[in-house]
N, C-alpha and C positions, 0 to 999 in steps of 0.2 A: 207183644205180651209182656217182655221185661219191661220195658218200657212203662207200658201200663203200671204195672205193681210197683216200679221204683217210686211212680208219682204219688204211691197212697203213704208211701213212707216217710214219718214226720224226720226220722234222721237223716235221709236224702236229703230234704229239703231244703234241710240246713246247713249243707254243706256248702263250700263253692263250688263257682263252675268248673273252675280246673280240677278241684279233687271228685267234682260229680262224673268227668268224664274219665277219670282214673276209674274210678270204683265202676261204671258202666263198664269199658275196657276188658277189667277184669271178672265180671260176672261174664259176661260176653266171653270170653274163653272158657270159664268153664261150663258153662254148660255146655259148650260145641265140644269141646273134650268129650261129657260126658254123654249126648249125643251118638260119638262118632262111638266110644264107647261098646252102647247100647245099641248098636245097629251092626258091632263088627268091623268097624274100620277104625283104628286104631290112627292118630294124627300122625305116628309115625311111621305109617306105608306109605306116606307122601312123599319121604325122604329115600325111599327104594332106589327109585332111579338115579339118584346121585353115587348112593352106595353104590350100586352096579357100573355106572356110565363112568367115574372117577377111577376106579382101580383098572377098568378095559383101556379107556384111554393113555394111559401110561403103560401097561403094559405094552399097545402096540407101537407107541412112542417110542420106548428103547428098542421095541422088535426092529422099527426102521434104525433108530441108528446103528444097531449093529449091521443089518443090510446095506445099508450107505458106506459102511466103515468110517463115520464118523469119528476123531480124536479126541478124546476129553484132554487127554495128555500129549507132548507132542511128543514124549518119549512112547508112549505105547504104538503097537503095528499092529494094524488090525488090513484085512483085505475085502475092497469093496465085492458085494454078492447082487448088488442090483446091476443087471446088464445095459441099460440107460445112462452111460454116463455124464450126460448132460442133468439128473436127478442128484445126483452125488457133489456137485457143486454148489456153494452158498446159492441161497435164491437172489437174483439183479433185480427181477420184477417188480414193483410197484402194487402190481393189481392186483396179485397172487395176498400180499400183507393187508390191503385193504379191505377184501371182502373177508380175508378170514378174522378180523377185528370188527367190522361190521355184523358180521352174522353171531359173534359173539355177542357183544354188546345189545342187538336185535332178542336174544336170550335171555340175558339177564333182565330187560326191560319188560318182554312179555312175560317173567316170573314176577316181575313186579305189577305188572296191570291185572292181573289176573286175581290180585288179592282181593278182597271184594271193598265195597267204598261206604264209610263211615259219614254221616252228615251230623254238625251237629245242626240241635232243631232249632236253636236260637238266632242263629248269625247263617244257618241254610248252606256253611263253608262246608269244606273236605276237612276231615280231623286226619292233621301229619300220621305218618306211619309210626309205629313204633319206634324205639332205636336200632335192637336188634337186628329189625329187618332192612331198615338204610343203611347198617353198614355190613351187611351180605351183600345190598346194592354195592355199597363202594367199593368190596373187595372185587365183586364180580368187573368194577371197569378198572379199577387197577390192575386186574391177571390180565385182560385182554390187552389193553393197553402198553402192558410189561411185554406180551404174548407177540404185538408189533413191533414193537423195539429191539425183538428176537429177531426176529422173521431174517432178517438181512445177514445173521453170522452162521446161521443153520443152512444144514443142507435141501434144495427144494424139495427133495421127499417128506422132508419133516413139513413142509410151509402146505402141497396138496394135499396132504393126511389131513392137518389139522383144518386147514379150509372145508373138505371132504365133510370133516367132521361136526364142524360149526353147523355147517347148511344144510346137513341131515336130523341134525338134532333140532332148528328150528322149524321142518317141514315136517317134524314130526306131533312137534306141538302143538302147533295150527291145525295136523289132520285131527289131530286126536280130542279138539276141542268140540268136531262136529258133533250132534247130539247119536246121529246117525249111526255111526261110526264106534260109538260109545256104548251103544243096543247094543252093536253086533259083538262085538267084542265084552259084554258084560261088565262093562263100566258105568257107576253110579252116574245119573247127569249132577255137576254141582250146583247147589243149590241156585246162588246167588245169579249163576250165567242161565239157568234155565232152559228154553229152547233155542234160543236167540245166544249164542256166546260171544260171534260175534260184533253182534252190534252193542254188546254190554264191555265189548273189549274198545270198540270207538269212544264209547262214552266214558270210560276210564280213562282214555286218552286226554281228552277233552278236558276231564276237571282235575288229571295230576298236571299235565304241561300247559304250562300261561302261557306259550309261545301261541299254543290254537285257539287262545282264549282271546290275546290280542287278537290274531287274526280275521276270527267270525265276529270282532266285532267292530273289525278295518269294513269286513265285508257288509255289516248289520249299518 
């Protein structure tokens, strides 16, 4: 429908394509604004669960290290309260750092496919992401990755927590994509994912990473 009316518009028309897809862009947020608005959802209860999820996480962060009796200082004494002392020790492991950087990064990837996907109609391409939202991506693989780099001077209480915590947060977001799931719980289905989230989550796959693009067409 935007669409429609943009085309009857002689200053549209006149525009370029770069500045057409800007001013697109931007009508396209507002009205979803004003949409979510008028319907009671407000754009920023989306950001809920960050607000929630970021201050609990830290808090039970330091909860372990005071349990571990972790040192920030080598001058302070503190006494270990976890009865595991094989917990209390830097983590040696390998695969304890791996999956908990993997299930992160699996995180920040499904917040990013799950944006809905822009075409333009000319060239039938994906229109890049905003900037904003790439570099939410970047920060999100920089902490993880900073997060690995950790992983080996910390105590492995802190390395199962945080693994723990990766892989619940991701199984959380896959359940909660079901449309099912979203009834029962009284949550809106989003628009763009429909009844199928799924399969709109593959196909996001598909036209952000060229890796699958080459592929199916190694396979084609």
């Amino acid at each position: 429908m935007m669409q429609a009316k943009l085309s009857n518009s002689e200053c549209y028309l006149n525009l370029s394509n770069k500045k057409k897809l800007v001013l697109e862009n931007q009508l396209f947020r507002r009205v979803f604004i004003k949409t979510c608005e008028k319907n009671g959802c407000h754009p920023l209860k989306s950001s809920v669960t960050g607000i929630i999820q970021i201050p609990l996480w830290l808090t039970f962060t330091f909860s372990i290290r005071y349990l571990s009796g972790f040192q920030l200082y080598p001058q302070s004494d503190s006494n270990n309260l976890i009865a595991d002392p094989s917990l209390n020790v830097p983590c040696s492991s390998f695969l304890l750092p791996s999956i908990c950087t993997l299930a992160g990064l699996a995180n920040v990837e499904l917040a990013c496919l799950r944006r809905p996907l822009f075409f333009n109609p000319k060239s039938n391409s994906v229109i890049p992401d905003p900037l904003p939202y790439n570099a939410v991506r970047f920060v999100g693989w920089v902490g993880n990755l900073a997060l690995f780099a950790c992983c080996s001077f910390f105590p492995k209480a802190f390395v199962i927590y945080w693994c723990t915590s990766s892989i619940h947060q991701l199984c959380v977001h896959l359940l909660i994509m079901h449309p099912c799931l979203r009834r029962l719980l009284g949550l809106w289905t989003i628009p763009h994912e429909g009844h199928h989230p799924y399969k709109v989550l593959l196909n996001s796959m598909y036209h952000r990473y060229n890796i699958l693009k080459l592929l199916q067409n190694k396979k084609s």
